[in-house]
C-alpha positions in Angstrom: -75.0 -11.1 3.3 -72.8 -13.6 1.1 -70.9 -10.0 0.5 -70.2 -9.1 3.7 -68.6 -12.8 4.6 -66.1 -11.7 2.0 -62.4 -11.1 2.3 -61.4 -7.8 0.4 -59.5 -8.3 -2.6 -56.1 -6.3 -1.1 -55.8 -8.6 1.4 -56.5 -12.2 -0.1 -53.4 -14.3 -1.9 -53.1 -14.1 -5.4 -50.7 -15.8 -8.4 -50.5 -14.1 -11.3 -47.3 -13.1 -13.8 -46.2 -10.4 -15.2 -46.3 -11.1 -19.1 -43.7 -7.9 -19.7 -41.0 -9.2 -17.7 -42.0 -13.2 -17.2 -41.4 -13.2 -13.6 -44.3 -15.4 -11.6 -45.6 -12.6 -8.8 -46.9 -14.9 -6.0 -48.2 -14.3 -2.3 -47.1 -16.3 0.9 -49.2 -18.9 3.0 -49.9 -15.4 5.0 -51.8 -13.8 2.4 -49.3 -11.0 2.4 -48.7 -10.1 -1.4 -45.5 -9.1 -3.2 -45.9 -6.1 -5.2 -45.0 -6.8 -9.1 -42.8 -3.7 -8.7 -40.2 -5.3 -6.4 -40.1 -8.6 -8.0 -37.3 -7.8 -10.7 -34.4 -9.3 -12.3 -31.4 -7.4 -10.6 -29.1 -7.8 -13.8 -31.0 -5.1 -15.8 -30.1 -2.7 -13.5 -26.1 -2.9 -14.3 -25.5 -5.3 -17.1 -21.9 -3.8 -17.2 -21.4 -5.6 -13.8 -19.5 -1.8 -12.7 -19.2 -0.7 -9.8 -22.3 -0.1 -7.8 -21.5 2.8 -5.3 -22.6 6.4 -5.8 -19.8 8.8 -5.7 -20.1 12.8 -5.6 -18.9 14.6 -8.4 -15.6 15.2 -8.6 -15.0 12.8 -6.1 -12.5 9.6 -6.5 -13.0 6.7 -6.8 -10.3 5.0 -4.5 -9.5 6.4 -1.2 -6.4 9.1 -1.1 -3.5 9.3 1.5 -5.4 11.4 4.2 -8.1 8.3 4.2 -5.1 5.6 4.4 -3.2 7.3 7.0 -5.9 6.3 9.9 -5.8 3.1 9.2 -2.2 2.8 8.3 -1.4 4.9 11.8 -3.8 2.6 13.8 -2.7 -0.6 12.3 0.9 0.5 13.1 -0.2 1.0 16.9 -1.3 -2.7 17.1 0.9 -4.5 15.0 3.2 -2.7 17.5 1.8 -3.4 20.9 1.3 -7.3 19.3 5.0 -7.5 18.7 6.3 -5.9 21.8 3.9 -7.7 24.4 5.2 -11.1 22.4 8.9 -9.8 22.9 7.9 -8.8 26.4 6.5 -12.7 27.2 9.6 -13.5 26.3 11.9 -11.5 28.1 10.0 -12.3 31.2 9.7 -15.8 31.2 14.0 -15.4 30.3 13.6 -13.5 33.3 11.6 -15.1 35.8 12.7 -18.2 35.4 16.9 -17.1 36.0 15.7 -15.5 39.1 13.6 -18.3 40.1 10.2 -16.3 40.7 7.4 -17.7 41.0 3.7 -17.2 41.9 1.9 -14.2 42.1 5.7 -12.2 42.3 6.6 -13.7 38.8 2.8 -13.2 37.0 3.5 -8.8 38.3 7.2 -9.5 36.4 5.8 -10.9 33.6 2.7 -8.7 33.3 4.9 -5.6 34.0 7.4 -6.9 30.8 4.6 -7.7 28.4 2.8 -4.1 29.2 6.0 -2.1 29.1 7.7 -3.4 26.0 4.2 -3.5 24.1 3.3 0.0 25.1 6.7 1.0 23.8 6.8 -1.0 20.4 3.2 0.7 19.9 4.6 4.1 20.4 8.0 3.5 18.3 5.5 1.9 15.1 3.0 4.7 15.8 5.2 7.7 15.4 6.9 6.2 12.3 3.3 5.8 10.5 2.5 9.1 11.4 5.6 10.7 10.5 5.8 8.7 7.1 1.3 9.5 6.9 2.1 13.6 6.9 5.3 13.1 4.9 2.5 11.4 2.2 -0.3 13.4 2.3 1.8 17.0 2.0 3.7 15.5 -0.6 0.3 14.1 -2.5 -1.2 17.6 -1.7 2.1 19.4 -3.0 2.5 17.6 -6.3 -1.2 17.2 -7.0 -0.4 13.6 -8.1 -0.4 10.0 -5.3 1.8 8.0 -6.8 4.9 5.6 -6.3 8.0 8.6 -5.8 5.5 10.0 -3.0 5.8 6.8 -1.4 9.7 6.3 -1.4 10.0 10.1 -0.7 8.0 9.9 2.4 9.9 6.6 3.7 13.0 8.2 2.8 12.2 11.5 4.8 10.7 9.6 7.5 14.2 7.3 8.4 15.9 10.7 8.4 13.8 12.7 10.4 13.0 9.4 12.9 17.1 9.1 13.6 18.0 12.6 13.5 18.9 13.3 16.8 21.0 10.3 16.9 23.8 11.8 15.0 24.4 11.9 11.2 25.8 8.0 10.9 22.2 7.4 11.9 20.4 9.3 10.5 22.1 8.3 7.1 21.7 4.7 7.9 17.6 5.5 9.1 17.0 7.3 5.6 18.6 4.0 3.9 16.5 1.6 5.9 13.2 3.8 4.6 14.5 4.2 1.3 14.9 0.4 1.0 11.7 -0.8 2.9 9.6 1.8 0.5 11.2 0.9 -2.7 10.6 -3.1 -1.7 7.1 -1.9 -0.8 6.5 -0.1 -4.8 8.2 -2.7 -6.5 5.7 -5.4 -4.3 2.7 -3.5 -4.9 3.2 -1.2 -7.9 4.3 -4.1 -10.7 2.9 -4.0 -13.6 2.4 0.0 -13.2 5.7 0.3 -13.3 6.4 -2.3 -15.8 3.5 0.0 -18.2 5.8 2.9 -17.7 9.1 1.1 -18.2 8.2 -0.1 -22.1 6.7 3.6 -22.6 
């Protein structure tokens, strides 16, 4: 009878430790009981503090130029639509206020500024990333190597191609603008790789 009055033994709290790894394996107020398997010091597992992601063989470990070219061609699109629809707000409080709007005729002029000149800044800055994204990935795929000549290459390529129905002055004078924002944009980020390869 005493025996039947009896919790069982899986379900009453314990406190014990576990002399192999000197880790105190306790239950809650509950009675629910932590199992001495998950109660663990997570430094054995990496004591080289590496990294702790799983990557398929063969695979690399940073992300290449088809992986950055969504982002880069998305980030493009809103840092252009931000910059137009602030030029936009601008341009239509210059203009609303010359022409004396106001009401609900000057919120359509302003609305119709910011949505016009942010739609077109997000085009412009979307078509460049993507021109300058292909330009990248067919030169990474090309020359089997990502590394900073891809990157002035493709800016280069893309200032020409960009202005090249504009005439050859401007198209010269895009090419120059890309060749100068991707060198400033490798000598920013690329530092001390390309001091390592200068004292080679």
């Amino acid at each position: 009878m005493g025996d039947q009055n009896k919790t069982p033994s899986i379900f009453s709290p314990y406190s014990s430790a576990d002399p192999s790894m000197n880790v105190p394996v306790t239950a809650g107020a509950a009675g629910s009981i932590m199992s001495p398997y998950l109660n663990f010091d997570p430094s054995y597992i990496n004591p080289g503090a590496d990294s702790q992601f799983i990557f398929p063989e063969g695979a690399n470990r940073q992300r290449g130029r088809l992986e950055l070219s969504f982002s880069q061609i998305g980030g493009s699109v809103f840092v252009g639509a931000a910059v137009g629809g602030l030029n936009g707000l601008y341009t239509g409080l210059r203009e609303t206020n010359a022409n004396q709007l106001t009401g609900a005729v000057r919120r359509t002029q302003m609305l119709n500024f910011i949505t016009k000149q942010g739609a077109s800044s997000a085009q412009t800055l979307g078509v460049v990333a993507l021109m300058y994204s292909i330009f990248g990935v067919v030169l990474s795929y090309g020359r089997g190597v990502d590394d900073e000549l891809n990157t002035v290459v493709a800016g280069t390529a893309t200032g020409l191609l960009f202005k090249c129905s504009a005439g050859w002055k401007k198209c010269a004078r895009g090419g120059a603008i890309g060749l100068t924002l991707a060198t400033a944009y490798v000598l920013f980020t690329s530092q001390d790789r390309i001091k390592s390869q200068l004292n080679k």
